[in-house]
CHARMM-style PDB file with segment names, atoms N, HN, CA, C and O in Angstrom:
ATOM      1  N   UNK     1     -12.345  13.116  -0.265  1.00  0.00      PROA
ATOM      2  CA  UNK     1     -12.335  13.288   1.158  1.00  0.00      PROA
ATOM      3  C   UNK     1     -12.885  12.019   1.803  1.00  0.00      PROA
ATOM      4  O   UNK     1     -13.936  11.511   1.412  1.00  0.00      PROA
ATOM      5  N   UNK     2     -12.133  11.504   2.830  1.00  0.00      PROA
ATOM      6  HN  UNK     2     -11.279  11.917   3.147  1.00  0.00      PROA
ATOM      7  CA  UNK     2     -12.805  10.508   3.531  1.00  0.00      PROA
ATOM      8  C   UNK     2     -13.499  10.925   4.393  1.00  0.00      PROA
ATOM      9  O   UNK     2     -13.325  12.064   4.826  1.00  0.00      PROA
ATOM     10  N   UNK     3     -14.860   9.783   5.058  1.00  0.00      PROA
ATOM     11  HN  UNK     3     -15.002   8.858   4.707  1.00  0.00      PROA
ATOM     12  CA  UNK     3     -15.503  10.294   6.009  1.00  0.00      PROA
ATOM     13  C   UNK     3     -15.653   8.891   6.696  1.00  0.00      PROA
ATOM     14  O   UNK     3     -15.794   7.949   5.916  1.00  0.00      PROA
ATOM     15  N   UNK     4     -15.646   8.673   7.739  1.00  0.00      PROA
ATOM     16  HN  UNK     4     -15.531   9.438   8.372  1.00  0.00      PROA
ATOM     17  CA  UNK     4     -15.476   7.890   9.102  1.00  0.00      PROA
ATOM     18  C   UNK     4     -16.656   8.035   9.948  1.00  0.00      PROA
ATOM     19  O   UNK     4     -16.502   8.565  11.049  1.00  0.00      PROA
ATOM     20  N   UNK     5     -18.143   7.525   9.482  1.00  0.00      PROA
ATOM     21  HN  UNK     5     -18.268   7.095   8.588  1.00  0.00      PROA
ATOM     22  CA  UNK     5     -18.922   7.729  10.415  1.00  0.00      PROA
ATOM     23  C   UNK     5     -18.898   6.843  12.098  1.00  0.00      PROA
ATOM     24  O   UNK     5     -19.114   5.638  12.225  1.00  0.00      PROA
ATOM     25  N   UNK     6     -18.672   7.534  12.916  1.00  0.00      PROA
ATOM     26  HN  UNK     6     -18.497   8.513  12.813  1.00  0.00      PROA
ATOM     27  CA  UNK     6     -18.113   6.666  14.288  1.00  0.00      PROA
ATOM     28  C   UNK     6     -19.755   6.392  14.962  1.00  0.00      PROA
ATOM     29  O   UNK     6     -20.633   7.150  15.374  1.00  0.00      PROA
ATOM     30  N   UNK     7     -19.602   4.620  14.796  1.00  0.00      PROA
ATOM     31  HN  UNK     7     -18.889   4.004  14.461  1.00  0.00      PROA
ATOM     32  CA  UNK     7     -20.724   4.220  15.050  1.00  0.00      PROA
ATOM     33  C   UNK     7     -21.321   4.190  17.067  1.00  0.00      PROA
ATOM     34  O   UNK     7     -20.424   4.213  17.911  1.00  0.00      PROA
ATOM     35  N   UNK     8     -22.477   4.151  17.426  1.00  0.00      PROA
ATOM     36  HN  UNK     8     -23.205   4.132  16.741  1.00  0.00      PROA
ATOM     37  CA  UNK     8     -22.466   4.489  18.987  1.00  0.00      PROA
ATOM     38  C   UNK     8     -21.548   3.422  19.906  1.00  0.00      PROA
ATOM     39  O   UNK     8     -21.500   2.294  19.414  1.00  0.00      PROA
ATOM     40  N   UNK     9     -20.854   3.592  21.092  1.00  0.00      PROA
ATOM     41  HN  UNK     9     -20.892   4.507  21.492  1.00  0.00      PROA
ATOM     42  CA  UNK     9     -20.266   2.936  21.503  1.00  0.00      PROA
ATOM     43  C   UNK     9     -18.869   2.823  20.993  1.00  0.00      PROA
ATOM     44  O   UNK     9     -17.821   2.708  21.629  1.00  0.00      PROA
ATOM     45  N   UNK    10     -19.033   2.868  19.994  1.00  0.00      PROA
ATOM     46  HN  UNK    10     -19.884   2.961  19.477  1.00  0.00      PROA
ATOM     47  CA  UNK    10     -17.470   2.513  19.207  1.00  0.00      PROA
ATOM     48  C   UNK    10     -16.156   3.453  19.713  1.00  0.00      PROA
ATOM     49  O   UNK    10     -16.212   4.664  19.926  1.00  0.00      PROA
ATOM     50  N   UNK    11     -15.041   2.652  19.844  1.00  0.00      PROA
ATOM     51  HN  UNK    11     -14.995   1.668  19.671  1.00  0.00      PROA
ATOM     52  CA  UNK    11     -13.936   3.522  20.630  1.00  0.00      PROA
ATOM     53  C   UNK    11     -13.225   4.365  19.416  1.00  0.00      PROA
ATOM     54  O   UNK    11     -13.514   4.177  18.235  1.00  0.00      PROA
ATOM     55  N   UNK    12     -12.408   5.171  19.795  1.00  0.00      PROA
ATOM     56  HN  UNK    12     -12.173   5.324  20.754  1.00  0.00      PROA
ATOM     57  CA  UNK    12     -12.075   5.954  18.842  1.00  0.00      PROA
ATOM     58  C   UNK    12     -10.875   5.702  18.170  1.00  0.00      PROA
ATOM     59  O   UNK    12     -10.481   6.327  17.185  1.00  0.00      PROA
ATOM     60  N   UNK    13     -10.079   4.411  18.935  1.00  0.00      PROA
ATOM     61  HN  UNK    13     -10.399   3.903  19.734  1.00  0.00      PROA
ATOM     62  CA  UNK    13      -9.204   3.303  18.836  1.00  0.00      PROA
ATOM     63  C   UNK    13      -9.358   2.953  17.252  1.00  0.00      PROA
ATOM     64  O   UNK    13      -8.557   3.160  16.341  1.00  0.00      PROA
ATOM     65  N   UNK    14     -10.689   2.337  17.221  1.00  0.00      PROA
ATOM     66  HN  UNK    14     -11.340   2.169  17.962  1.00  0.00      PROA
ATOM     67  CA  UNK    14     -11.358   1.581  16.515  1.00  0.00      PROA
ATOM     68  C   UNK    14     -11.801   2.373  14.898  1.00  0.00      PROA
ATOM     69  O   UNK    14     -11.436   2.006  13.780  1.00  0.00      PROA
ATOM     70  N   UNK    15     -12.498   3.290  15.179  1.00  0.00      PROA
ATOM     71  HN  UNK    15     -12.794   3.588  16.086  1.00  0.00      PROA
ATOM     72  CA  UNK    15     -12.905   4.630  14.304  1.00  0.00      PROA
ATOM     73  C   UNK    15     -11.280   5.308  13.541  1.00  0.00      PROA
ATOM     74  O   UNK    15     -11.411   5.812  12.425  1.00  0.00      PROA
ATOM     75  N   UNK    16     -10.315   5.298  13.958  1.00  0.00      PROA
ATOM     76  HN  UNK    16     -10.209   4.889  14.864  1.00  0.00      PROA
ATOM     77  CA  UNK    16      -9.079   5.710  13.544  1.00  0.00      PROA
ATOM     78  C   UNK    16      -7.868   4.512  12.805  1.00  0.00      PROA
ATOM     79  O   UNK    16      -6.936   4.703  12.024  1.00  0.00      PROA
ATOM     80  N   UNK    17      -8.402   3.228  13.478  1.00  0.00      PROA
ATOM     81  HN  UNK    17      -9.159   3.073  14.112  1.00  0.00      PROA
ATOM     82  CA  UNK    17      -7.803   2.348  13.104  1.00  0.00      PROA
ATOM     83  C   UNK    17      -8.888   1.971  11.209  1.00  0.00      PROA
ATOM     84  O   UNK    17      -8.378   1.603  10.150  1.00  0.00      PROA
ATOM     85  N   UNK    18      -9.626   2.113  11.348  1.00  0.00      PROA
ATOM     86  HN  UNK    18     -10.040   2.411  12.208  1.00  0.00      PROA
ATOM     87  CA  UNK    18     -11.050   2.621  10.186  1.00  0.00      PROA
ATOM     88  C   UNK    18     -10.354   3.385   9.195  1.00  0.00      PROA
ATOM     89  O   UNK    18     -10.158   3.194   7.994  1.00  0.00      PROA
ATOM     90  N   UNK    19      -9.994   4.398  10.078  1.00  0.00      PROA
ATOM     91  HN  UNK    19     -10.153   4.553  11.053  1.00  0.00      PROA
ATOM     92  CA  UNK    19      -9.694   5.809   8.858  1.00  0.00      PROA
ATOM     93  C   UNK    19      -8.262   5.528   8.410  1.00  0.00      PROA
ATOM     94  O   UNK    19      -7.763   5.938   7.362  1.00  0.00      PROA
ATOM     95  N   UNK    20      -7.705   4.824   9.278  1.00  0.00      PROA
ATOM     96  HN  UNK    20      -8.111   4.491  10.129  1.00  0.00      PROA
ATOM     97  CA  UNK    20      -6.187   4.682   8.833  1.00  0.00      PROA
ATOM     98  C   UNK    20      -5.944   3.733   7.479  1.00  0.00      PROA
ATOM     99  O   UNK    20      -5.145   3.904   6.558  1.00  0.00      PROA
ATOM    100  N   UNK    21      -7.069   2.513   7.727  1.00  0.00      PROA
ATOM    101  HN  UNK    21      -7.718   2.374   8.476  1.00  0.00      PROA
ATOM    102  CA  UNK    21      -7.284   1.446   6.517  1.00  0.00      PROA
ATOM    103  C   UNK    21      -7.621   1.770   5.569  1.00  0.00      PROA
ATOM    104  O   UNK    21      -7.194   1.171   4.582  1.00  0.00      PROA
ATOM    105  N   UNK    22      -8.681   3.029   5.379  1.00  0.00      PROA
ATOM    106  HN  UNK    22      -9.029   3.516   6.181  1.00  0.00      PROA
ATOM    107  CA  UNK    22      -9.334   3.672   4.105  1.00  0.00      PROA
ATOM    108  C   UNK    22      -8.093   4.747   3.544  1.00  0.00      PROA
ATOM    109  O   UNK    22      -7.762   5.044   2.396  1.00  0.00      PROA
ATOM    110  N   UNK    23      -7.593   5.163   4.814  1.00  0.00      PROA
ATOM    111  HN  UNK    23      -7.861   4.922   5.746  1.00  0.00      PROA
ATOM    112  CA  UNK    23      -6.391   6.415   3.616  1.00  0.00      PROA
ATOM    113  C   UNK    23      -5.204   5.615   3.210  1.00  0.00      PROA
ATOM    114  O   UNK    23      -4.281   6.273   2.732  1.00  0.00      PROA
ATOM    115  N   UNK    24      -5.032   4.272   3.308  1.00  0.00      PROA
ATOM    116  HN  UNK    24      -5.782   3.737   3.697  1.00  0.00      PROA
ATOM    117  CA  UNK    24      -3.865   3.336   2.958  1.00  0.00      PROA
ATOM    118  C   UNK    24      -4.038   3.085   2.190  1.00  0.00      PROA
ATOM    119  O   UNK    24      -3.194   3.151   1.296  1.00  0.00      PROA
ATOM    120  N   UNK    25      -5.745   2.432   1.924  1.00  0.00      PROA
ATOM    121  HN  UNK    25      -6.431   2.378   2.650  1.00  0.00      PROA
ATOM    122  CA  UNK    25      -6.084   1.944   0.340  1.00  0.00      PROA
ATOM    123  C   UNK    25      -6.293   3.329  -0.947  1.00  0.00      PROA
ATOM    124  O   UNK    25      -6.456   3.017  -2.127  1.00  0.00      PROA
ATOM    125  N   UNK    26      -6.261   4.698  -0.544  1.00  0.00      PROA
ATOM    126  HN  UNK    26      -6.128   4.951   0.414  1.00  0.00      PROA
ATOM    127  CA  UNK    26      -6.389   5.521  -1.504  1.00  0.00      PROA
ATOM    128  C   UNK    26      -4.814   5.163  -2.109  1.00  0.00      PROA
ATOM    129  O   UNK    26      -4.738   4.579  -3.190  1.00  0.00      PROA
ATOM    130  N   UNK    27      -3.866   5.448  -1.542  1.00  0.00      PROA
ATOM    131  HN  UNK    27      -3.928   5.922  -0.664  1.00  0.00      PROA
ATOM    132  CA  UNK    27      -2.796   5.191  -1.946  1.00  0.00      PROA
ATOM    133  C   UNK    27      -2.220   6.652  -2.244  1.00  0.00      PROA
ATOM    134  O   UNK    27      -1.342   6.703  -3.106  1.00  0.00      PROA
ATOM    135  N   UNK    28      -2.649   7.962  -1.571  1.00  0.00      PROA
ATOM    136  HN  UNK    28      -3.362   7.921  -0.871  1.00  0.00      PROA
ATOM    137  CA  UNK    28      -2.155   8.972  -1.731  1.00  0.00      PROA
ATOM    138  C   UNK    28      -0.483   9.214  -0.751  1.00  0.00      PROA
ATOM    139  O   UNK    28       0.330  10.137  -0.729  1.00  0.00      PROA
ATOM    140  N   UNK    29      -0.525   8.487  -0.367  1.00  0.00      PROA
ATOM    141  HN  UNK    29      -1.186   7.736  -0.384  1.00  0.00      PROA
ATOM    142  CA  UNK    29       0.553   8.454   0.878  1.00  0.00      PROA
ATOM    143  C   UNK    29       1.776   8.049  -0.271  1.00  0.00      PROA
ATOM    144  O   UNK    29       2.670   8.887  -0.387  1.00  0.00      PROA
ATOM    145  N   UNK    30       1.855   6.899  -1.065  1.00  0.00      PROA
ATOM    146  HN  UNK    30       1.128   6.219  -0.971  1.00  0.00      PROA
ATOM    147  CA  UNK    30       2.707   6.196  -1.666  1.00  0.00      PROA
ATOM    148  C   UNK    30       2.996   7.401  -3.137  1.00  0.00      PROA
ATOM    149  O   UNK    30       4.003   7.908  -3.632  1.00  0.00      PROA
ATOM    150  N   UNK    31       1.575   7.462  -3.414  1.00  0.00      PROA
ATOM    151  HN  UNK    31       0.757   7.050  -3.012  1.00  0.00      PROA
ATOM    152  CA  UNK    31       1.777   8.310  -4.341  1.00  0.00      PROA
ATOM    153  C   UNK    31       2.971   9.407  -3.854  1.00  0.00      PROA
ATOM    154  O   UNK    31       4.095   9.298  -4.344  1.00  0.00      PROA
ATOM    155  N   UNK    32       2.713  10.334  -2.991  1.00  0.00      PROA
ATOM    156  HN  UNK    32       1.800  10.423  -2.593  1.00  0.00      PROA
ATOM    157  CA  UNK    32       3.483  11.290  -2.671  1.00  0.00      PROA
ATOM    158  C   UNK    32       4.488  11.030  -2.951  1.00  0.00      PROA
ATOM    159  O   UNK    32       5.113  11.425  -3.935  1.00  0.00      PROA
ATOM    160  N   UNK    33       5.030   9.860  -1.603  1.00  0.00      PROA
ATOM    161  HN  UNK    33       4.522   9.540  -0.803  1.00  0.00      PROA
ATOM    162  CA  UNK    33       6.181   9.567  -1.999  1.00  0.00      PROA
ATOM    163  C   UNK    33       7.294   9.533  -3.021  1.00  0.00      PROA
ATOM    164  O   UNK    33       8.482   9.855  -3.019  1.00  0.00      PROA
ATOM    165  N   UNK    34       6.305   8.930  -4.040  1.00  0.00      PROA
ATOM    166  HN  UNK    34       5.340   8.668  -4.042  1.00  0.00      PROA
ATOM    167  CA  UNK    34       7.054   8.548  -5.507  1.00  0.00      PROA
ATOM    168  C   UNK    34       7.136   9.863  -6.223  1.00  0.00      PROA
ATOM    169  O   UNK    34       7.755   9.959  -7.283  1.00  0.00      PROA
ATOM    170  N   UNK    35       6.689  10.600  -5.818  1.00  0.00      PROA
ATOM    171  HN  UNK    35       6.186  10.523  -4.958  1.00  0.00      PROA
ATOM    172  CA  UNK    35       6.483  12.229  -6.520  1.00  0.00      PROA
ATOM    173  C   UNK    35       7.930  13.312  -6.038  1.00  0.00      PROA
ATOM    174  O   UNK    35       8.534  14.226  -6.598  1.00  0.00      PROA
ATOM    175  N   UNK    36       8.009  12.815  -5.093  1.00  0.00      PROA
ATOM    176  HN  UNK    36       7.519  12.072  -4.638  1.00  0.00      PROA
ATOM    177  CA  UNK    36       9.058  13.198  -4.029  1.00  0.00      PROA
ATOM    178  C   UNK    36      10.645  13.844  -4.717  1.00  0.00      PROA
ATOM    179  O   UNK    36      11.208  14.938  -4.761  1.00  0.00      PROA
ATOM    180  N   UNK    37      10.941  12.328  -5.227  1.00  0.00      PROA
ATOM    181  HN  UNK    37      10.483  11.440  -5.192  1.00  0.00      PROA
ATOM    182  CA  UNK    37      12.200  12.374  -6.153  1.00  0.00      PROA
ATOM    183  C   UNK    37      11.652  11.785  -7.514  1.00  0.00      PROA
ATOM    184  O   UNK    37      10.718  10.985  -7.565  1.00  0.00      PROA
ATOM    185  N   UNK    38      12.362  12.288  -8.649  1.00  0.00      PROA
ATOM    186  HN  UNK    38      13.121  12.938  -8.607  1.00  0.00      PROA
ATOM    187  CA  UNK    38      11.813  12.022 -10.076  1.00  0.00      PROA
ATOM    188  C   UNK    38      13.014  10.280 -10.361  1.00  0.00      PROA
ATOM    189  O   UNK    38      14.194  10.237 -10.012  1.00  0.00      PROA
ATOM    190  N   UNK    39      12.216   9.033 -11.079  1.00  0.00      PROA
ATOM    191  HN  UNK    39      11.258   9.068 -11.363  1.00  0.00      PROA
ATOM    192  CA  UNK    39      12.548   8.473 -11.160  1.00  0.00      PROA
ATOM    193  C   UNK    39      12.542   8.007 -12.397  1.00  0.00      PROA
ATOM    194  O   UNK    39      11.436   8.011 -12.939  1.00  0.00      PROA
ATOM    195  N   UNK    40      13.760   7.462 -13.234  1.00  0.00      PROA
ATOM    196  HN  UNK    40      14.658   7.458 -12.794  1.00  0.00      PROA
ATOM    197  CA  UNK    40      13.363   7.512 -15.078  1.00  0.00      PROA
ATOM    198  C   UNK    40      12.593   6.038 -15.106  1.00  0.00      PROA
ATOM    199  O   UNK    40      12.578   5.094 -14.316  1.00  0.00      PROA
ATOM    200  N   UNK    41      11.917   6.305 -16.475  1.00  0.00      PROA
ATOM    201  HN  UNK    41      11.929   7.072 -17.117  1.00  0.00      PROA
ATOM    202  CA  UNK    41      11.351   5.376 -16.777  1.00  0.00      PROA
ATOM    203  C   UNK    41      11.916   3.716 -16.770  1.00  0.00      PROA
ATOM    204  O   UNK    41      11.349   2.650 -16.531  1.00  0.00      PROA
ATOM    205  N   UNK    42      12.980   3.994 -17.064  1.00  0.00      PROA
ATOM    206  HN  UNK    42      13.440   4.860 -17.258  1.00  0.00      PROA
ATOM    207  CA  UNK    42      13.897   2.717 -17.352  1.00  0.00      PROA
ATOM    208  C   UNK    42      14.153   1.854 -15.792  1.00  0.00      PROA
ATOM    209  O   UNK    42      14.024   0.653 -15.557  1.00  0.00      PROA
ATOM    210  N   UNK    43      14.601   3.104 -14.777  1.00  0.00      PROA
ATOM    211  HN  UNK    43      14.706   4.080 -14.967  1.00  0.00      PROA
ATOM    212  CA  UNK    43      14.736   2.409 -13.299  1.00  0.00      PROA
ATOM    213  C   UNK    43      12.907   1.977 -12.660  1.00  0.00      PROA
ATOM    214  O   UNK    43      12.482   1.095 -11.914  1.00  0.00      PROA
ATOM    215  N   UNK    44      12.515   2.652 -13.109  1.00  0.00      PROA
ATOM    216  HN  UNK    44      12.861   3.368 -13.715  1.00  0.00      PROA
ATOM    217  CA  UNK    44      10.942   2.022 -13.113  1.00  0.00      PROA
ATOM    218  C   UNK    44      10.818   0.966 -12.938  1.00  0.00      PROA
ATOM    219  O   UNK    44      10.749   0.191 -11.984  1.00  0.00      PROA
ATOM    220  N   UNK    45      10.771   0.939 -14.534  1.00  0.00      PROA
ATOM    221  HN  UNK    45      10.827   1.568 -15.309  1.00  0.00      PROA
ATOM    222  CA  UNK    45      10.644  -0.720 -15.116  1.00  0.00      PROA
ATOM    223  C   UNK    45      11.912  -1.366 -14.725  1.00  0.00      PROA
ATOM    224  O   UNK    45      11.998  -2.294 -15.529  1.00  0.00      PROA
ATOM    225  N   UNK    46      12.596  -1.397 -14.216  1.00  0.00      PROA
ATOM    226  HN  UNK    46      12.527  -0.644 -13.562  1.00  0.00      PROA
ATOM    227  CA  UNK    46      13.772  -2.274 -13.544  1.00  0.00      PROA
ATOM    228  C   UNK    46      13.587  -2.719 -12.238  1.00  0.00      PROA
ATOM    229  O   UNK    46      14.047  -3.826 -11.959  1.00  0.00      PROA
ATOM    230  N   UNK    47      13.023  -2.099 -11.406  1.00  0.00      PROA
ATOM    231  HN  UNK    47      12.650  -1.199 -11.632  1.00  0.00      PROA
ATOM    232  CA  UNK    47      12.847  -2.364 -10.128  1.00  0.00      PROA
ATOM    233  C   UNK    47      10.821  -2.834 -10.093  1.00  0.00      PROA
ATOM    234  O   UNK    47      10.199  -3.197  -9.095  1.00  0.00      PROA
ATOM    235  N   UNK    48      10.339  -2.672 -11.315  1.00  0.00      PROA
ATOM    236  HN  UNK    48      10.845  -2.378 -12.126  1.00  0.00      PROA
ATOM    237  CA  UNK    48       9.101  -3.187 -10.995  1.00  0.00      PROA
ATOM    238  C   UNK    48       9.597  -4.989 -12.015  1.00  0.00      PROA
ATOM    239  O   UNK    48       8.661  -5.789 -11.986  1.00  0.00      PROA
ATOM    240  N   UNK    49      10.297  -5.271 -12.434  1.00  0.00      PROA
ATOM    241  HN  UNK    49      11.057  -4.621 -12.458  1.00  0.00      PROA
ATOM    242  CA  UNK    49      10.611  -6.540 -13.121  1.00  0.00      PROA
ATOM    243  C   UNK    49      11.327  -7.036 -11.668  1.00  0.00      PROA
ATOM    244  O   UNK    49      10.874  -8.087 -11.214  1.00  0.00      PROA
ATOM    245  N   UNK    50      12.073  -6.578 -11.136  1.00  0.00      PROA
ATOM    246  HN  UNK    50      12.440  -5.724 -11.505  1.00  0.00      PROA
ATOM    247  CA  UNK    50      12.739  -7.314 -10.019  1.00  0.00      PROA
ATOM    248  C   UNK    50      12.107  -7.826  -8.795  1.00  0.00      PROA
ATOM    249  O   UNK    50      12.402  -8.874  -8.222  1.00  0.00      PROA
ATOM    250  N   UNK    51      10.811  -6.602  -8.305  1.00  0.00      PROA
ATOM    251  HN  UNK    51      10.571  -5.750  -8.771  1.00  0.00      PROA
ATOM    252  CA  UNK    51       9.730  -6.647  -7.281  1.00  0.00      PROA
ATOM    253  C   UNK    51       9.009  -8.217  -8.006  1.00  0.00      PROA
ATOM    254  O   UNK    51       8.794  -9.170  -7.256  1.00  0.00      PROA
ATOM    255  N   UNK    52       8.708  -8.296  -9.453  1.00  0.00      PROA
ATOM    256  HN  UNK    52       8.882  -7.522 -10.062  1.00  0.00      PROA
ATOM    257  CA  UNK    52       7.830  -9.218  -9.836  1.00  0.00      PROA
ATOM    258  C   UNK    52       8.181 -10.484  -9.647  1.00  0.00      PROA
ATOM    259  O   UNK    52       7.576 -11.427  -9.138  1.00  0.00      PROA
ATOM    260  N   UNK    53       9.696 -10.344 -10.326  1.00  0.00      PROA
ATOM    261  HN  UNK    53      10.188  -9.578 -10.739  1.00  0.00      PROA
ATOM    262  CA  UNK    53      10.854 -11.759 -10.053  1.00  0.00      PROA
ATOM    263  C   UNK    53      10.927 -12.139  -8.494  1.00  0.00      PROA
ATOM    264  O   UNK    53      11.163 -13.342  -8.386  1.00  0.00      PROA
ATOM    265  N   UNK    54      10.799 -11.498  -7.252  1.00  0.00      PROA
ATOM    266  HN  UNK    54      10.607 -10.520  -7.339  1.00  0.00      PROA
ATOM    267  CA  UNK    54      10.860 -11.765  -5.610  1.00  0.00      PROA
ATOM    268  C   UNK    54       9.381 -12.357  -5.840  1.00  0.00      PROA
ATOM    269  O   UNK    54       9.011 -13.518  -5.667  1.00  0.00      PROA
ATOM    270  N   UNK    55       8.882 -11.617  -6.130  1.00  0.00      PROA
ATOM    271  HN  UNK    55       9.182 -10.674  -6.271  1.00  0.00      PROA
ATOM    272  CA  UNK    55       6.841 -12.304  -5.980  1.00  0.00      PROA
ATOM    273  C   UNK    55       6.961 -13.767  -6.425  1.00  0.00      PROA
ATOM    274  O   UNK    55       6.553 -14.692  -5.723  1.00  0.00      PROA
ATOM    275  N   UNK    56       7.501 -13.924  -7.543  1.00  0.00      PROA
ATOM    276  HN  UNK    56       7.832 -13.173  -8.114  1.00  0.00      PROA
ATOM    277  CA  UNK    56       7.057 -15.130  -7.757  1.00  0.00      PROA
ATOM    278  C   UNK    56       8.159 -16.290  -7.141  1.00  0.00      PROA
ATOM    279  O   UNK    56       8.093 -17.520  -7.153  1.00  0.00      PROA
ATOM    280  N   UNK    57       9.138 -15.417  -6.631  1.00  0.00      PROA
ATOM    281  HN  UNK    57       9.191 -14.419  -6.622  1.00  0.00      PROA
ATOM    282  CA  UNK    57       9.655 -16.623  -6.402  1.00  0.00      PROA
ATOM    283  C   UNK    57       9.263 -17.218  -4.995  1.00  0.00      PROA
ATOM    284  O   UNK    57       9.338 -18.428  -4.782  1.00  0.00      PROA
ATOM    285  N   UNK    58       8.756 -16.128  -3.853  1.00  0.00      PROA
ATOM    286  HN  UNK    58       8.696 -15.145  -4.027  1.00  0.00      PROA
ATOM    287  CA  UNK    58       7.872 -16.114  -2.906  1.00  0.00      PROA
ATOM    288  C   UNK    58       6.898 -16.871  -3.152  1.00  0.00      PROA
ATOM    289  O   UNK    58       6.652 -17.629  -2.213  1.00  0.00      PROA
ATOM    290  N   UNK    59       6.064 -17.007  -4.265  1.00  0.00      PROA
ATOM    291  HN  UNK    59       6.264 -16.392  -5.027  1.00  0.00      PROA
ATOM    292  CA  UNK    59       4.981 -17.593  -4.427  1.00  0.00      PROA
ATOM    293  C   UNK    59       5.376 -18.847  -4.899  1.00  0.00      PROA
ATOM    294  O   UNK    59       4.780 -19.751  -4.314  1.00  0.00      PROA
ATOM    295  N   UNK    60       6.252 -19.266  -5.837  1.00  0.00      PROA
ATOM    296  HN  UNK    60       6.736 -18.531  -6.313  1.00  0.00      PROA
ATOM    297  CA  UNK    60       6.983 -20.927  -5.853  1.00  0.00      PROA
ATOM    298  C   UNK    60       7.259 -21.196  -4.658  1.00  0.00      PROA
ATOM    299  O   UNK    60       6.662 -22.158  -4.174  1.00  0.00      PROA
ATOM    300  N   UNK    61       8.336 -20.376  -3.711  1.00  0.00      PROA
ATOM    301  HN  UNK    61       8.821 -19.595  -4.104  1.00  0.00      PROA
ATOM    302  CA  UNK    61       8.363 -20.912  -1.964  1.00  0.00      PROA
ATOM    303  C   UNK    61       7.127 -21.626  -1.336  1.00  0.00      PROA
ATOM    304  O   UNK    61       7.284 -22.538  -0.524  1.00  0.00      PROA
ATOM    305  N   UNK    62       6.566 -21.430  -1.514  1.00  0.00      PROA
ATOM    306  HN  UNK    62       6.439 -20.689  -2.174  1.00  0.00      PROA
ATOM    307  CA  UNK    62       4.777 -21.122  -0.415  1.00  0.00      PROA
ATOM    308  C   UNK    62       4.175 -22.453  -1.113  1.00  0.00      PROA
ATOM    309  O   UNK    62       3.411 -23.124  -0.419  1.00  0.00      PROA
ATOM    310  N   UNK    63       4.426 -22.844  -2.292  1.00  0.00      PROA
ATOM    311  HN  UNK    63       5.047 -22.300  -2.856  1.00  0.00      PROA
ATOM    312  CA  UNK    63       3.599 -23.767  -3.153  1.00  0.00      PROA
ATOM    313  C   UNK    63       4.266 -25.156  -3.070  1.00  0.00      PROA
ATOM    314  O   UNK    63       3.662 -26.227  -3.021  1.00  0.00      PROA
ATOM    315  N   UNK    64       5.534 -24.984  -3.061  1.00  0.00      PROA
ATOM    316  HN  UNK    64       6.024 -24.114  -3.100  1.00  0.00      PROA
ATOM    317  CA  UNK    64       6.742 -26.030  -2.660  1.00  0.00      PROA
ATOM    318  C   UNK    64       7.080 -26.108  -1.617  1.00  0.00      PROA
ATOM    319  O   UNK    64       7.695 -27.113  -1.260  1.00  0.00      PROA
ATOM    320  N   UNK    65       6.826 -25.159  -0.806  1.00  0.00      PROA
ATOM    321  HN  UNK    65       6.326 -24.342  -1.096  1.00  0.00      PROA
ATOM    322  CA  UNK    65       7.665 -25.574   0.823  1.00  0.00      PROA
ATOM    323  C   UNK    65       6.271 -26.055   1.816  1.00  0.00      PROA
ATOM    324  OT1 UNK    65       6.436 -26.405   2.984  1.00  0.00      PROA
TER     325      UNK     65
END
């Protein structure tokens, strides 16, 4: 369970924009998602080799450009 102590003064803007950053990093949101529809192991690992292959080539971009 998260808890969001809202400090005095503080807008609630602010306090929610807080709680929104902490339930992003649990990663229950994504999780769901992926729970959603069943995906085989093989397309897994196919689309996490391809995500890796864009990263780096993003990251050669950035180092060279």
């Amino acid at each position: 369970m998260l808890i969001i102590n809202v400090k005095e003064n503080e807008s609630i803007d602010k306090a929610l924009k807080r709680f929104k950053k902490k339930f992003e990093k649990t990663g229950v949101l994504k999780e769901l998602r992926a729970r959603t529809a069943f995906e085989k192991p093989s397309v897994r690992r196919r689309n996490q080799i391809i995500r890796a292959a864009y990263r780096e080539q993003q990251r050669l971009a950035e180092t060279n450009g």
